[in-house]
N, CA, C and O of each residue as an XYZ file, in Angstrom:
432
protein
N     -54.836    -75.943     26.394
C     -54.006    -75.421     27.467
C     -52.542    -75.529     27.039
O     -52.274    -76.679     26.694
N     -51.501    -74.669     26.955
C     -50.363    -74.669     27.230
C     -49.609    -75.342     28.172
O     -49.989    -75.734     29.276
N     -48.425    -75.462     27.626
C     -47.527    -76.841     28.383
C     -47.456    -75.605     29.821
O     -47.855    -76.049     30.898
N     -47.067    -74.440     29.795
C     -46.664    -73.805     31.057
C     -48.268    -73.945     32.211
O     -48.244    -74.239     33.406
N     -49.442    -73.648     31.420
C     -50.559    -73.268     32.069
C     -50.514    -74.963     32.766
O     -50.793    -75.089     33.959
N     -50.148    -76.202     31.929
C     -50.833    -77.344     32.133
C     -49.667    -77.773     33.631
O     -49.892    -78.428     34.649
N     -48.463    -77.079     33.162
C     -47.326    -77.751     34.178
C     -47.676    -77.155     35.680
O     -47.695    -77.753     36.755
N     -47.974    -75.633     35.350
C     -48.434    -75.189     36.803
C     -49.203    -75.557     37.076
O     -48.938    -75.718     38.267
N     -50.737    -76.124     36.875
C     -51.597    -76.360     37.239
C     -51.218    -78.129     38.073
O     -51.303    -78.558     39.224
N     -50.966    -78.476     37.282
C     -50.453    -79.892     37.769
C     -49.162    -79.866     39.490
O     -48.733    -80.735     40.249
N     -49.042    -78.709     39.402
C     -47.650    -78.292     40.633
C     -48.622    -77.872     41.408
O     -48.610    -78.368     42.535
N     -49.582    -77.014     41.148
C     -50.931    -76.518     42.099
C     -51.532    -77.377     42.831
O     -51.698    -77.217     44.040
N     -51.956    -78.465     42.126
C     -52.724    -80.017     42.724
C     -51.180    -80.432     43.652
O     -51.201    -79.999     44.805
N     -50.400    -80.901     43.412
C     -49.128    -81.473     43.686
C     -48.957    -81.091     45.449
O     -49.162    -81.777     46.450
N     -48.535    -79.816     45.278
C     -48.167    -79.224     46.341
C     -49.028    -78.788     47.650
O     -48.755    -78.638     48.841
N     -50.251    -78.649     46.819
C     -52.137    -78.806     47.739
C     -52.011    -79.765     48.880
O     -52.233    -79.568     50.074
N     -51.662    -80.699     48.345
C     -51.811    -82.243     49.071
C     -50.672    -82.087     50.615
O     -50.881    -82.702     51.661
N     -49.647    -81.245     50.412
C     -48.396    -81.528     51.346
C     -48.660    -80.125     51.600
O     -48.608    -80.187     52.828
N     -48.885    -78.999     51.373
C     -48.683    -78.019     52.179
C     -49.827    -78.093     53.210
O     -50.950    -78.588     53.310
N     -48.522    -76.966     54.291
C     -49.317    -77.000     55.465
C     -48.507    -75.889     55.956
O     -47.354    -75.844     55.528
N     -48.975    -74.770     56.964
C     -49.073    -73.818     57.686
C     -47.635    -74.112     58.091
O     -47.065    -75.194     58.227
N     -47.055    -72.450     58.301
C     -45.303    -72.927     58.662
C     -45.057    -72.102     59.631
O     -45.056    -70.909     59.327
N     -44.763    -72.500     61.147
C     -44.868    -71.039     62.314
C     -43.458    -70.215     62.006
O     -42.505    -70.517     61.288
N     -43.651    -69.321     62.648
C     -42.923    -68.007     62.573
C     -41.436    -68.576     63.260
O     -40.315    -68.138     63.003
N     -41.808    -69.743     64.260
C     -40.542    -70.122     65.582
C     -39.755    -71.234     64.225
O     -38.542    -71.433     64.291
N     -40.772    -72.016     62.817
C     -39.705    -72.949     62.038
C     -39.272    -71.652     60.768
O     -38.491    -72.187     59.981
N     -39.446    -70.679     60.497
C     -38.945    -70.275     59.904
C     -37.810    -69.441     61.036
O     -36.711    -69.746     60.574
N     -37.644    -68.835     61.878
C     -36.508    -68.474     62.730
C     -35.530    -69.313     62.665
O     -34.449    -68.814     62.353
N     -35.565    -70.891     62.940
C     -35.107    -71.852     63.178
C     -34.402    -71.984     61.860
O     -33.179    -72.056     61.976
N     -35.030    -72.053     60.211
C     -34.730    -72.064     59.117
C     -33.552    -71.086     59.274
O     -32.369    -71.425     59.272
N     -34.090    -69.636     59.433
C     -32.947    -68.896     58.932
C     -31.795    -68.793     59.172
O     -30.877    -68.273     58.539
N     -31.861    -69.640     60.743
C     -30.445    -70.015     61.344
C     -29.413    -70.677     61.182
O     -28.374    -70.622     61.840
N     -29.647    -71.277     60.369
C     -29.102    -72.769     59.351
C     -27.847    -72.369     58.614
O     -28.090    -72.029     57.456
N     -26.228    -72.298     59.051
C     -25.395    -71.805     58.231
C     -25.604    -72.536     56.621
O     -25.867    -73.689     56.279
N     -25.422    -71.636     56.072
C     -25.498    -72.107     54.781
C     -24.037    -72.091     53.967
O     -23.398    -71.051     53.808
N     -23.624    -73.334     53.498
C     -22.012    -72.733     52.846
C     -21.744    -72.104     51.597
O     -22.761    -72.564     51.079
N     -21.337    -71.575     50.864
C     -20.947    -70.514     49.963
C     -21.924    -69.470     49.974
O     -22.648    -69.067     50.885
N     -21.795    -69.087     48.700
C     -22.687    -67.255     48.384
C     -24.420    -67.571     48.047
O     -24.927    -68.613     47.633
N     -24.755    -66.902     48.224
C     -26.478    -67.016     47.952
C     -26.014    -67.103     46.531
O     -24.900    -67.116     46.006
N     -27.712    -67.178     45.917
C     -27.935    -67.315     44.777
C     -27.717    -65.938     44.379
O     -26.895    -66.006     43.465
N     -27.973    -64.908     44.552
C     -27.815    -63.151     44.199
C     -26.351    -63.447     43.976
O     -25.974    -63.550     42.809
N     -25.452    -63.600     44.992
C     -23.911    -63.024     45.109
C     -23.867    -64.303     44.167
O     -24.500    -63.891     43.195
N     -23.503    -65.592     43.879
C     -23.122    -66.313     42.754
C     -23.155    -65.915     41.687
O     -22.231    -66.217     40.932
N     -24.583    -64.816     41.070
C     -24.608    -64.191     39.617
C     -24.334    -63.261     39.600
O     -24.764    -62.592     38.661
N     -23.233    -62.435     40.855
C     -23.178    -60.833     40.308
C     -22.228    -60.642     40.195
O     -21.586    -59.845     40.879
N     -21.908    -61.154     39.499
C     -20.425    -60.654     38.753
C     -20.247    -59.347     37.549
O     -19.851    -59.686     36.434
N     -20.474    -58.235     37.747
C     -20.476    -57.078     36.755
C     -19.604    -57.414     35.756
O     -18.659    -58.041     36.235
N     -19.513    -57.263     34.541
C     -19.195    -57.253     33.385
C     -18.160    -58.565     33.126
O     -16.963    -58.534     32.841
N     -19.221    -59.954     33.366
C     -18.873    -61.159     32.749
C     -20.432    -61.582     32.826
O     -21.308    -61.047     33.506
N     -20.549    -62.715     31.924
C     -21.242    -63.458     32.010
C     -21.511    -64.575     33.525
O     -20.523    -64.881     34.193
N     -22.842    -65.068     33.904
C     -23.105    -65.768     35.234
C     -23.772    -67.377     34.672
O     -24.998    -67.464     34.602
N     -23.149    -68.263     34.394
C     -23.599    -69.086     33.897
C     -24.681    -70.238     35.129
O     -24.079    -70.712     36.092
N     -26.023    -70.529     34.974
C     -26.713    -71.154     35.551
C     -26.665    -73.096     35.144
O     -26.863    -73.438     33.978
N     -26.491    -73.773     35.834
C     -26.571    -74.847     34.291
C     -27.377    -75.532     35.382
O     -27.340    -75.399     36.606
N     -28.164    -76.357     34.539
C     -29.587    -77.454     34.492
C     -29.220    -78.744     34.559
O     -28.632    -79.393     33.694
N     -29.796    -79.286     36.215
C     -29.824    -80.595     35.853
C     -31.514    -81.180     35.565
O     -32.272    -80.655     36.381
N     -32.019    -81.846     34.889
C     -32.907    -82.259     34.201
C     -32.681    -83.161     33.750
O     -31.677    -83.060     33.044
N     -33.458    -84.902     33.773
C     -33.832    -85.636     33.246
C     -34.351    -85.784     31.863
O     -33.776    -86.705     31.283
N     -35.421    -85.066     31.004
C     -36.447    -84.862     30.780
C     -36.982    -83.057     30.271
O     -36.596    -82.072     30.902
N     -37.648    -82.998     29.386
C     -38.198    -81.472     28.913
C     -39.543    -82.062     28.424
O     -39.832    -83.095     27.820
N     -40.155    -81.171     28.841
C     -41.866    -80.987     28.206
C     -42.400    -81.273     26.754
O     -43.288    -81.945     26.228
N     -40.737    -79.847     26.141
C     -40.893    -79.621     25.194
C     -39.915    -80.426     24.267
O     -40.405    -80.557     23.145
N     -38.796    -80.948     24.388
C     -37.756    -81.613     23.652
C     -37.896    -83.293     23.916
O     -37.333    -84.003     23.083
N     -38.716    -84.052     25.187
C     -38.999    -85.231     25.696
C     -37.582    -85.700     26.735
O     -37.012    -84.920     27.497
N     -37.240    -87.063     26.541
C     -35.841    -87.406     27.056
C     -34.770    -86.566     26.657
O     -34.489    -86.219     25.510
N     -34.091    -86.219     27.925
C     -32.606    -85.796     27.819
C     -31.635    -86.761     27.853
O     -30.984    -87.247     26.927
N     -31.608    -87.071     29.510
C     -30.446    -88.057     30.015
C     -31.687    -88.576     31.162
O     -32.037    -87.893     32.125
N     -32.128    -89.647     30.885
C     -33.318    -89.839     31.817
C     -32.297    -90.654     32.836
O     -32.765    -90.923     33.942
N     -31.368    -90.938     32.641
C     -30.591    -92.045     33.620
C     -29.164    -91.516     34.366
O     -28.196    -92.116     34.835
N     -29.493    -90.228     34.248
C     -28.376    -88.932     35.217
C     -28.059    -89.233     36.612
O     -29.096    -89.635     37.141
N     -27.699    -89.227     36.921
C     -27.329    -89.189     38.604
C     -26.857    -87.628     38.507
O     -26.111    -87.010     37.748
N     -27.585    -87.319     39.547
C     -27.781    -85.706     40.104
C     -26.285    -85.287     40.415
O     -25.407    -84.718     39.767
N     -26.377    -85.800     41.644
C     -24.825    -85.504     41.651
C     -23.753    -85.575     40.700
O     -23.056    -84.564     40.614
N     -23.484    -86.518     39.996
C     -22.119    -86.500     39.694
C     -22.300    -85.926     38.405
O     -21.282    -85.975     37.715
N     -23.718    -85.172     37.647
C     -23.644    -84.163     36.856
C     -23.501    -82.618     37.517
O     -23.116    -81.569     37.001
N     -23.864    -82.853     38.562
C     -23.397    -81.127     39.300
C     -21.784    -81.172     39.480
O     -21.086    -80.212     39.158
N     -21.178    -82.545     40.101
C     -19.718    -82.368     39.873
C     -19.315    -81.821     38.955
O     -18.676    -80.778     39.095
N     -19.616    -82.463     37.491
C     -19.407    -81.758     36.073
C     -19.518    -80.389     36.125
O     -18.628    -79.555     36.293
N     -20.566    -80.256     35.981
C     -20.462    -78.692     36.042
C     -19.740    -77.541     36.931
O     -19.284    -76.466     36.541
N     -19.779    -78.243     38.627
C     -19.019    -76.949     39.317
C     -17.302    -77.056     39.064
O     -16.513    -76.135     39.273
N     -16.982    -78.320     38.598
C     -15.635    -78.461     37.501
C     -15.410    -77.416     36.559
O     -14.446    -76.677     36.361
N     -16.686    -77.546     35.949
C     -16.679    -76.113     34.443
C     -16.463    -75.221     35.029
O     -15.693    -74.517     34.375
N     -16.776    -74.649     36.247
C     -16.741    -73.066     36.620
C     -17.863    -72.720     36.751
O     -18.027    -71.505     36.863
N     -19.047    -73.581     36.790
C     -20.485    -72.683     36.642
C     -20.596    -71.875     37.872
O     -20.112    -72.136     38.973
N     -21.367    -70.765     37.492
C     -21.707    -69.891     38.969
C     -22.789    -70.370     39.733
O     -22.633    -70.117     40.928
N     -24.064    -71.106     39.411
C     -25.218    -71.644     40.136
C     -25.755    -73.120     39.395
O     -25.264    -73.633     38.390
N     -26.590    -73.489     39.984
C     -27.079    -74.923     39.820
C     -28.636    -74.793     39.961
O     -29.252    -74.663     41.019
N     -29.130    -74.849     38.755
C     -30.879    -75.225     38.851
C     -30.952    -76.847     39.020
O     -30.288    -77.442     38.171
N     -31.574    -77.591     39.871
C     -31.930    -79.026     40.085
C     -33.710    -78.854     39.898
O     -34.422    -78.421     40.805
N     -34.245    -79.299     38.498
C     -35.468    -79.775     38.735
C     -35.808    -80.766     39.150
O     -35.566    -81.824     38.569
N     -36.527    -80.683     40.382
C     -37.304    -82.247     41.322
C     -38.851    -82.156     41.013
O     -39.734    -82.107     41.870
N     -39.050    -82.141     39.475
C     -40.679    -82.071     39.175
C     -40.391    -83.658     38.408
O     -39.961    -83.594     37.256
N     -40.542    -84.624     38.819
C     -41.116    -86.022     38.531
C     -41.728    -85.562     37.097
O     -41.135    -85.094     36.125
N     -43.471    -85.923     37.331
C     -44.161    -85.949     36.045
C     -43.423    -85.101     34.925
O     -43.245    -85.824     33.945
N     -42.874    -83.669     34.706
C     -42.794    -83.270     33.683
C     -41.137    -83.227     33.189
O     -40.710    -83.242     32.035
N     -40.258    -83.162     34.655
C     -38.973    -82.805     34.274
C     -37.857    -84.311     34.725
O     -36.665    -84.275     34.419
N     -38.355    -85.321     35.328
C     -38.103    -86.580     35.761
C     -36.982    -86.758     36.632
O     -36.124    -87.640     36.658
N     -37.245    -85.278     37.663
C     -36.376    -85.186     38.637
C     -37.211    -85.709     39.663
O     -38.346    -86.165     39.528
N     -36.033    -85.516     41.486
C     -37.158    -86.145     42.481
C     -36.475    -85.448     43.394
O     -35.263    -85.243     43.319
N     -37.333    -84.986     44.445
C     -36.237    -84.065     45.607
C     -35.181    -84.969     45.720
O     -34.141    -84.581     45.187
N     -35.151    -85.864     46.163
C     -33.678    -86.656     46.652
C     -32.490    -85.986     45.832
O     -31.401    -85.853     46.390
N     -32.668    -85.574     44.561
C     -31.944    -85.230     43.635
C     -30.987    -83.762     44.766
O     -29.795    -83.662     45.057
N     -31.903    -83.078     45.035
C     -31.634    -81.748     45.297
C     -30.716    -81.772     46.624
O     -29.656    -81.171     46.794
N     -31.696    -82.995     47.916
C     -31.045    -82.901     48.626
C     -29.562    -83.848     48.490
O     -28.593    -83.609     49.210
N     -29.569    -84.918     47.476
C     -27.595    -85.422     47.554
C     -26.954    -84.316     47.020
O     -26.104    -83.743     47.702
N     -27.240    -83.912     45.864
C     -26.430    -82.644     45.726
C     -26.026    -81.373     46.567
O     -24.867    -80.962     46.514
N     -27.190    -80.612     47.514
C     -26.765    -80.202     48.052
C     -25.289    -80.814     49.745
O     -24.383    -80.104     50.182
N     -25.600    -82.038     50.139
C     -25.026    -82.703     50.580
C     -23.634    -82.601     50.165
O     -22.793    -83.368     50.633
């Protein structure tokens, strides 16, 4: 099996366990939720420049340890310092040695 076939499959089991049915009245409720700056679309559309995404990650599948001892946040500081246009936060534990908490201080 491939690292991609083995990682999804492992997110398949993962997410099995916690999902559950979502009514129509919590997604209304969701969409209502001001959100502050540009979506993810308007952050990368910038016509004729580059849209830089940058990665926070612990950890790779394929390379092993990165920075296993990162604090989420104050590497997204770094980066929205650089100018980046968006922020990927992996919160996959087993393969990428992130954890939601990650996603939600940063977004915070």
């Amino acid at each position: 099996m491939d690292k991609l076939t083995e990682i999804m499959a492992w997110k398949a089991q993962e997410v099995a366990r916690v999902a559950r049915p979502v009514r129509d009245v919590e997604l209304q409720r969701f969409a209502q939720i001001p959100r502050p700056g540009p979506s993810f679309l308007q952050a990368l559309n910038h016509p004729g420049r580059l849209s830089i995404i940058s990665e926070i990650k612990r950890r790779s599948p394929s390379a092993g340890a990165i920075k296993p001892a990162a604090n989420a946040v104050e590497q997204a500081r770094r980066y929205h310092n650089a100018g980046v246009d968006a922020l990927s936060i992996l919160t996959d534990e087993k393969f990428f040695g992130g954890k939601l908490p990650d996603l939600w201080e940063v977004t915070d």
